[in-house]
N, C-alpha and C positions, 0 to 999 in steps of 0.2 A: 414671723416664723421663717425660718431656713427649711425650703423641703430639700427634704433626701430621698434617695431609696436605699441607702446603705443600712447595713446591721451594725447596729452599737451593742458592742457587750463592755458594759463598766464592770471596772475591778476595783472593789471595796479601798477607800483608803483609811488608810490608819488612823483613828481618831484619839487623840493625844493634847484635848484644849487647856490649852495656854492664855490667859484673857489678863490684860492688865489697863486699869483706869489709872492716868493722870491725871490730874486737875492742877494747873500754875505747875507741873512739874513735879506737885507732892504725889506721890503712890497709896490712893485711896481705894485700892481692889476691893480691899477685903471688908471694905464697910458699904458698898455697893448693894442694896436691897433688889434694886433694878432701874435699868437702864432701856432705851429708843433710842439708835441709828438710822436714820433715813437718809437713804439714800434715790435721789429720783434721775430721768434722763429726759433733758430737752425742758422738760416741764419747771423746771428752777432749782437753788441749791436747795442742800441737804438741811435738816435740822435734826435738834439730838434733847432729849430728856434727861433724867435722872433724879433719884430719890439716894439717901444714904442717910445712917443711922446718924443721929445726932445727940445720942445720951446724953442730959446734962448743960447740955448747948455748947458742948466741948469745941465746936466747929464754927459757931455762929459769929460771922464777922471775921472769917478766915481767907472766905474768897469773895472776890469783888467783882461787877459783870467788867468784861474788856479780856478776862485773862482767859487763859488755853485751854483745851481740855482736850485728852488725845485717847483715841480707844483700840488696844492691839488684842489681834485674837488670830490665832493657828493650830496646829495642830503640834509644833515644834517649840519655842521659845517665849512666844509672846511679843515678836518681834516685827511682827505683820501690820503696819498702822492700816488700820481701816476705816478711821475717821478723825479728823481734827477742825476741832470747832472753837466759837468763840461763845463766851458764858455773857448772856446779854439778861438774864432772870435770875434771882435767886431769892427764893421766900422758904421762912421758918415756917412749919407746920407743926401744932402739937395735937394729939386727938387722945382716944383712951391707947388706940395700940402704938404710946409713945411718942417722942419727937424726933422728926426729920428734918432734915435738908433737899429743898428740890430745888435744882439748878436746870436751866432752857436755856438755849440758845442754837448758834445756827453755824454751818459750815463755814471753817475762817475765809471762805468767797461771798460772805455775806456785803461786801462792800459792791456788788456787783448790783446787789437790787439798792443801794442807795446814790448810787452814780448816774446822770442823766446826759443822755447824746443827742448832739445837732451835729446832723451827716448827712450828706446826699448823695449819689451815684448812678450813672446812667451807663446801664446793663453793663453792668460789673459780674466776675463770676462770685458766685458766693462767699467762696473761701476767702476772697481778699477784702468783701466788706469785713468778715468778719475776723480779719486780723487788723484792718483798718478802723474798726472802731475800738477793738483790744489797747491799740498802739495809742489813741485818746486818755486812756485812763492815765492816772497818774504812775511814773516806773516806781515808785516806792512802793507801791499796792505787788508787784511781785510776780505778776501774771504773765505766763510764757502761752506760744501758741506752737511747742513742738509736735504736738501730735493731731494738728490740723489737717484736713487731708482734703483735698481739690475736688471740686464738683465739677456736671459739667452742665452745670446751670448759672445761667447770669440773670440779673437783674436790676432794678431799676427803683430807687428808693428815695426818700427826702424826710427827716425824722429832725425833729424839732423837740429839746429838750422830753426828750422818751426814754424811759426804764432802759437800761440796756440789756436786760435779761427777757425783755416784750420784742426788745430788737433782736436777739439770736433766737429767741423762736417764731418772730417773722422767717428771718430766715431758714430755719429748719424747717418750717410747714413749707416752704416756696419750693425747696431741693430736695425734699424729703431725705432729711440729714437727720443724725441723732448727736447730741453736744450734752456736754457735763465737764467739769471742772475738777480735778484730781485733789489730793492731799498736799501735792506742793504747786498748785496754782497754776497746775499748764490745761490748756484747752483741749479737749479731744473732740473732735467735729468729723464724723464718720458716715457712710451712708448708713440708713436703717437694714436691720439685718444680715448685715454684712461683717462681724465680728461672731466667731466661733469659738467659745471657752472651750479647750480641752483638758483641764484641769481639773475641773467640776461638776458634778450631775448630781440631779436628783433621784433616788433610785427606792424603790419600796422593798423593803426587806435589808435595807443596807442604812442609812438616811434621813429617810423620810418620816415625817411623824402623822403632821395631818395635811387635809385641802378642805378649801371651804371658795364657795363661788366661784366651782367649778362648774363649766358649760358653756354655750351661745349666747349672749345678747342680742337679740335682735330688735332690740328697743330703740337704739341709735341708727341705723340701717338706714339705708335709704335707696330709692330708686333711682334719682336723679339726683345732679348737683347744678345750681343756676349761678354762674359767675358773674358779678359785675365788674369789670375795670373800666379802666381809664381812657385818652390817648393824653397829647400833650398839651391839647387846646380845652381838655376837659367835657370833653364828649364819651359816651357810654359806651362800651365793646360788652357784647352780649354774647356767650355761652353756655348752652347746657348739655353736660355730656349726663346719656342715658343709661342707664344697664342693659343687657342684651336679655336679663330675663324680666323684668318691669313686665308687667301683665295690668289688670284692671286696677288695680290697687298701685297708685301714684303716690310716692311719700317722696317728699321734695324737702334739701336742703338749698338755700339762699348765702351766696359769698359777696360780701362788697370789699378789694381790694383795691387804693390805687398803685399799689408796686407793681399789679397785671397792668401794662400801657402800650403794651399791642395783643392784638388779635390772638398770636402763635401764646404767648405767658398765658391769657385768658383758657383758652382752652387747655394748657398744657395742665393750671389749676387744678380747672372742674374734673378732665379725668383722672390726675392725681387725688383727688379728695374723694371722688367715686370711688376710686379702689381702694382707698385705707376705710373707708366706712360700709363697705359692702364686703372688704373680707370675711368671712364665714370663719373667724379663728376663733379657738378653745381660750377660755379667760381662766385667771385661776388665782387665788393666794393659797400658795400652797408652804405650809412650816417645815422645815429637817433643821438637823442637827449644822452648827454652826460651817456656812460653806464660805473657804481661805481667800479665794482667789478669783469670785465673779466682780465684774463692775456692771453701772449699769448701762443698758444697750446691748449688753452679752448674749446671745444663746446657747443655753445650755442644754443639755440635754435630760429629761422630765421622761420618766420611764413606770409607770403606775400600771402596775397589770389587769389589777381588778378593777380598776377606771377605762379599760382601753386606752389608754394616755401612752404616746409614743413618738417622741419627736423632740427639734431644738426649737424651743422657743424663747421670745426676747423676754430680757426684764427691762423693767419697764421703771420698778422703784425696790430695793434692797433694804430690808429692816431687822438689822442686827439688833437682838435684843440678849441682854446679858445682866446678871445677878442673882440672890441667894435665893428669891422670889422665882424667878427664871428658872430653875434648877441648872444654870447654869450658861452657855451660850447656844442660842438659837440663832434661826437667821428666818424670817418669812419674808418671801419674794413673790411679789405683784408679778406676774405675766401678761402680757400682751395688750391689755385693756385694763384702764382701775375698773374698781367697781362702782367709784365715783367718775366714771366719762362722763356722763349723761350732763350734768350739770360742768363739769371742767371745760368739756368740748365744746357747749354751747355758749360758755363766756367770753372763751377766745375766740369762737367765730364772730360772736357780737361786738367782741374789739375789733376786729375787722369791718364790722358791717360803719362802726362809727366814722371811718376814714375817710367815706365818701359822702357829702352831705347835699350837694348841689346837682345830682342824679336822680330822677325818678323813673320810675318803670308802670306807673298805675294799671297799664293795661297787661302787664305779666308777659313784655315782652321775651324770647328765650334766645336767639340771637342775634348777631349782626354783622352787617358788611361795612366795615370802615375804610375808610381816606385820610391817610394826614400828610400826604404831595410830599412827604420825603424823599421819596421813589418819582420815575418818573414812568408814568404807565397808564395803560389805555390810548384810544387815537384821539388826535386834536386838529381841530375843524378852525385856526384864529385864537386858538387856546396855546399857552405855555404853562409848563411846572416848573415853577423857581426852587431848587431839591435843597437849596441852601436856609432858605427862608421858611419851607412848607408852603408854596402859595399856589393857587392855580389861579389866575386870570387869562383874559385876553392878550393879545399879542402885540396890543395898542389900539386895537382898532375899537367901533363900540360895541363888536358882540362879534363873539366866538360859542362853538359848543364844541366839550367833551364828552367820552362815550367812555367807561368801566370797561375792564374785563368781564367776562363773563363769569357769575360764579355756578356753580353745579349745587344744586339745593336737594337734600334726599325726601322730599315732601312739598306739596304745594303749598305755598302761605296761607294763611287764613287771616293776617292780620300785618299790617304797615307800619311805620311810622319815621318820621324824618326829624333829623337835629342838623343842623348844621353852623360854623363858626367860621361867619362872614362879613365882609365889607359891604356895602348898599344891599344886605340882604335882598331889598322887596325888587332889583333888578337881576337875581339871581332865579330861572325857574329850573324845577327840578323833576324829569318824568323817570318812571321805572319800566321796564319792559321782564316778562315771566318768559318770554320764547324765545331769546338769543337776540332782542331788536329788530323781532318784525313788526311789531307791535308796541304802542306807547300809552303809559297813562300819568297824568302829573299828577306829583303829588303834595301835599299841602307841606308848609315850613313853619306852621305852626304848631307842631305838639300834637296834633289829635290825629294825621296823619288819615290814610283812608283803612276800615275795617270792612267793607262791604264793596260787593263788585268787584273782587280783586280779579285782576286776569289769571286763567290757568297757565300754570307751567313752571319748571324746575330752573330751569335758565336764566338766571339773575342779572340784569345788565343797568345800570343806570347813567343817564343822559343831565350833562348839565349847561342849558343854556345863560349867555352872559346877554344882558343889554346896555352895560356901559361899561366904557373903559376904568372906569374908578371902580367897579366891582373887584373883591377878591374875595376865593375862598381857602380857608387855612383849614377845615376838615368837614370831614362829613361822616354821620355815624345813620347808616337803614336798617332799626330795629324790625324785626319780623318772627314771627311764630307760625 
């Protein structure tokens, strides 16, 4: 949703439909019983239906799946393409009310879900993975990226023969992007919210016909989001961003990402997923009369009086519906949330959850303080950071110690635990101090980490002693809640 506080006064437009079906190029309008345009954003291509009269089987063996099928609808000429598909279904039906023709199929960007990408990228900004994996497909497939538009998020990927339609909604969950593919094959990659139809509205008394599942969801909500990623060594970065109004009632969602491979991605996640799932916005499918000129990711403007309903909100998926059945062309527009989230948002997060397999958290750690010696930071006692390598060892001699920065923790811990990805691990110890380093406790490198006794204090600091010079360590990850 786009807020405003501006006053919208829509001026009725002239409604003058024009609707013409192609099929291969033949002009099959007027045998059109009815028809489904889908149109969706972010979420995959479009797909399209259709039924048409078939007296006699005058049509049967007329059209074959692979070939075109184009659907224009305006208010002027008929000159408006609103969808072009490919005919991948076609089956005879005869019943008592007659014999039909029903043809299926899916937006001619249907070659996008059967193309598979091996790419990698280390913190690339968004947009140019995702004209770099465009630039993979084959150039006969047709596919331009003019209306891609620059994020100012980067990240960090490795995708090994994967959908490429799984990979630009990676992408778009990471930047909070919205992406959809046009009628002639060009990419639109746009921030969410950030396209204003003024062409368009839905207006009650002008428009509008019905709504249906309209209101709040609060069945998807959540209080908190717990992120898993990555680093480079394969150690766990732990985040959870919280709500500010979470009270007794904790409702947790769980991310496992490895494109999150530092700390700042991980967090940046969890409070991006926090705020698309804790938004309090109005859902809706709401029907009017055929609208020319939205796409989807649009906000338009939705003006119901006797709903209290007033505002621009996004679509999210367009369903141009048109024939004799029809009374003619409609358009129903999913707003801001389907009605099917619940189960949609739960499958791609669990695509996500599958990516990281060799992490575990049993004890429900919520975050962490990592190391992976990229940087060269904290003080050294006989200790060096090789920044090129990621290594911290000694400085040749047989024992050095390192001392962390301090981190600032808004809570005492209640609970520990240590991983680390090293050379002569069991010559490696490793203490934590809670008061800035007046104070020491070591703590265990095996998994179980300490849960009891933990010292007070907010002041995170960790110490790591070396006892031989063929020790190294390449990262360190202190899970803590």
């Amino acid at each position: 949703m786009i807020q405003s506080s501006r006053i919208h006064i829509p001026i009725p437009k002239i409604r003058n439909t024009h609707c013409k079906v192609e099929i291969n190029d033949v002009d099959m309008t007027s045998r059109i019983l009815d028809s489904s345009w889908i149109l969706p954003v972010t979420d995959g291509i479009g797909t399209f239906s259709l039924k048409i009269s078939n007296a006699k089987g005058q049509y049967t063996n007329s059209f074959q799946k692979g070939q075109t099928i184009k659907f224009y609808a305006d208010n002027n000429n008929a000159s408006n393409l609103q969808f072009f598909g490919r005919i991948d279904f076609i089956k005879d039906e005869i019943s008592d009310k007659g014999q039909f023709l029903v043809i299926e199929g899916r937006h001619r960007s249907f070659l996008l879900n059967e193309f598979k990408i091996c790419y990698s990228a280390d913190s690339k900004e968004t947009s140019e993975i995702l004209k770099e994996i465009i630039a993979k497909l084959p150039t006969s497939y047709g596919f331009t990226t003019t209306n891609v538009q620059t994020s100012s998020t980067s990240m960090s990927v490795e995708w090994n023969y994967k959908d490429i339609w799984d990979c630009i909604l990676e992408i778009c969950n990471f930047a909070s992007f919205d992406c959809y593919v046009d009628d002639d094959l060009d990419f639109h990659y746009f921030q969410k919210n950030s396209i204003a139809n003024s062409e368009d509205a839905i207006v009650e008394g002008q428009n509008f016909l019905r709504s249906k599942n309209l209101g709040v969801n609060d069945y998807i909500e959540k209080t908190r989001v717990i992120v898993m990623g990555q680093d480079r060594n394969g150690l766990p970065i732990m985040f959870t961003a919280i709500s500010s109004s979470e009270g007794d009632e904790i409702r947790e969602l769980f991310i496992k990402d490895n494109s999150a491979d530092t700390a700042q991605k991980v967090q940046d996640l969890a409070e991006a997923k926090l705020e698309e799932i804790t938004s309090s916005v109005i859902q809706a499918n709401i029907l009017s009369y055929g609208l020319e000129s939205v796409n989807p990711g649009d906000n338009i403007w939705v003006i119901l009086p006797r709903q209290e309903l007033a505002g621009q909100y996004k679509i999210i998926q367009i369903h141009h519906q048109f024939g004799m059945k029809v009374g003619g062309w409609r358009t129903e527009t999913i707003f801001e949330k389907k009605d099917i989230q619940i189960s949609t948002n739960i499958k791609s997060l669990n695509q996500k959850n599958q990516q990281i397999t060799d992490n575990k958290n049993v004890n429900k750690f919520n975050f962490s303080y990592n190391f992976d010696y990229l940087t060269n930071l904290g003080t050294h006692s006989g200790t060096v950071i090789d920044t090129e390598k990621g290594i911290l060892s000694t400085t040749g001699g047989a024992s050095g110690t390192w001392e962390s920065p301090i981190k600032n923790l808004d809570t005492n811990p209640t609970g520990l635990e240590l991983r680390l990805s090293a050379e002569q691990v069991n010559n490696i110890l490793v203490y934590v101090s809670l008061d800035g380093g007046n104070n020491w406790k070591e703590i265990s490198k095996l998994g179980e980490g300490i849960t009891t006794q933990i010292p007070s204090g907010k002041l995170l600091m960790l110490r790591v002693i070396f006892g031989s010079a063929a020790a190294q360590l390449r990262g360190l990850s202190l899970l803590y809640t």
